[in-house]
N, C-alpha and C positions, 0 to 999 in steps of 0.2 A: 882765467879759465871760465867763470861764472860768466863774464861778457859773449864770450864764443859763443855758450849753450845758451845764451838769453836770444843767440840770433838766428840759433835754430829751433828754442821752443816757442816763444813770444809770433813768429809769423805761423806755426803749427796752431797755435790757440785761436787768433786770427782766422784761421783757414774753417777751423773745425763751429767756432763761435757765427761765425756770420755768412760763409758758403759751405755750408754740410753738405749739399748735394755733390756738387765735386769739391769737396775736399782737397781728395790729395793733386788734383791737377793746380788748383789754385797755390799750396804752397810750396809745388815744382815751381812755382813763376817767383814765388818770393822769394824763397832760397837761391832763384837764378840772381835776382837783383843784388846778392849778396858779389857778383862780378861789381859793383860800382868800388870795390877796396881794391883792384888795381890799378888805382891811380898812390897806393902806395909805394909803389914801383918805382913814382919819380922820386922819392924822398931819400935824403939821406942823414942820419941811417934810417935802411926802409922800415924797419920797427924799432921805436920809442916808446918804451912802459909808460912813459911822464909825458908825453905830448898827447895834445889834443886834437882830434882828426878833426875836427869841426871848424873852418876856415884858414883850413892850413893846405888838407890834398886839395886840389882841382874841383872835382866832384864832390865834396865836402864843404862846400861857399856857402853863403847865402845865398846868392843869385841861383844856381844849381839845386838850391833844396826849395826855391819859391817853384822852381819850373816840376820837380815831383810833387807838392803839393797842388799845383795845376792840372799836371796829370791825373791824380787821385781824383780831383775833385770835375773832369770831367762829365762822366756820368749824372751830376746834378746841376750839368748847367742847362737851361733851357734847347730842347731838342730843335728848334729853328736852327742856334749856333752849331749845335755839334754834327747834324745830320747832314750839311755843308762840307765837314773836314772829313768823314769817313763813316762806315758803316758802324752799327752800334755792335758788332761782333770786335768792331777793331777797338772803336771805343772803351769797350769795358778790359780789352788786353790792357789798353793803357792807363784804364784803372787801377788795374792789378799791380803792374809795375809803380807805378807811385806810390801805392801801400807798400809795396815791397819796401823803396824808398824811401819812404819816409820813417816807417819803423825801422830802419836800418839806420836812421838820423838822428832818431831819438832815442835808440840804444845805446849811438855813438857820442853824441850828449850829456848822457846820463855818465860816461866813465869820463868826462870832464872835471868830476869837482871829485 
């Protein structure tokens, strides 16, 4: 139960800490990103108290959590590269969504040990 709420307060604190202007649009985007857990769907059984989502679902790899940390960390990569792939309105959506992600990775992490 404390997991669940840590995935709904942890990106609220997030939102309020580091984009207070729009707040609450920014943690509409992270609470969306909380869609990357139906890839439990494939799993069976789909819920396991003792399994660890962290290189087991699809969306839960390595590879998959290097590409949200990429995402995230667009916004600080040199604006030559990024102003090439899309508008910096688009840019920072896909900021958001990799925080969303990645704090989604590291909560799901944390209920590993």
């Amino acid at each position: 139960m404390l997991h669940i709420l840590l995935h709904f307060m942890v990106p609220l604190a997030a939102a309020w800490l580091f984009y207070r202007d729009r707040m609450w649009t920014v943690y509409l985007i992270l609470i969306a990103t909380m869609a990357v857990d139906l890839d439990h769907l494939l799993a069976d059984p789909i819920y396991d108290p003792n399994r660890c989502s962290i290189g087991f679902h699809p969306l839960h790899t390595i590879p998959a959590i290097a590409a949200y940390v990429i995402l995230f960390l667009l916004p600080f990569l040199p604006e030559k590269f990024t102003t090439k792939m899309a508008s910096q309105k688009t840019i920072n959506l896909m900021h958001l969504i990799g925080l969303g992600l990645v704090i989604h990775m590291v909560l799901d992490w944390l209920d590993c040990f």
